[in-house]
C-alpha positions in Angstrom: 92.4 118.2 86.8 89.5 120.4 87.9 89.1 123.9 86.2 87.5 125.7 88.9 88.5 128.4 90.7 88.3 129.3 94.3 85.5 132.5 95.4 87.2 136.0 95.6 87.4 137.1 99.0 87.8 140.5 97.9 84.4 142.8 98.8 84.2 145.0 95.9 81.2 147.4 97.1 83.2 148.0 100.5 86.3 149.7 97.8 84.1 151.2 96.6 82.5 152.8 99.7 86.6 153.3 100.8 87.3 155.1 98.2 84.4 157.5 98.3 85.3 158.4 101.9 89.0 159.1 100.7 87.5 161.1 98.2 85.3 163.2 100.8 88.5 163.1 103.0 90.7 165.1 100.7 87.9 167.5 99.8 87.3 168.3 103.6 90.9 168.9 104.1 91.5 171.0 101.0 88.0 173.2 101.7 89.6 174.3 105.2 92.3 175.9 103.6 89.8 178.7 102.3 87.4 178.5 106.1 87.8 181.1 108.5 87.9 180.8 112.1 91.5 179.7 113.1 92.0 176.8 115.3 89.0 174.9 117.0 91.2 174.4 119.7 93.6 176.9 121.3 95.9 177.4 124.0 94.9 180.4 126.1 98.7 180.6 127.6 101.3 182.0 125.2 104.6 181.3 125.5 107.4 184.0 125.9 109.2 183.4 122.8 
């Protein structure tokens, strides 16, 4: 019976590197609560109501 195992696939610098950008992600989103500026893009034609 052999005792060893097989390699771990799993790349544990690249969840690392995930997570950080997940991190950044949800910073970004919560800072442009507090930015000015409205939308980058808007619609020139307004609709009647």
């Amino acid at each position: 019976m052999s005792n060893q195992s097989a390699p771990d696939p799993r790349r544990h610098d690249l969840d690392a590197v995930r997570s950080f950008a997940m991190l950044l992600g949800i910073a970004l989103h919560a800072a442009l609560a507090y930015v000015g500026g409205g939308w980058v893009v808007a619609d020139e034609q307004t609709s009647a109501g």
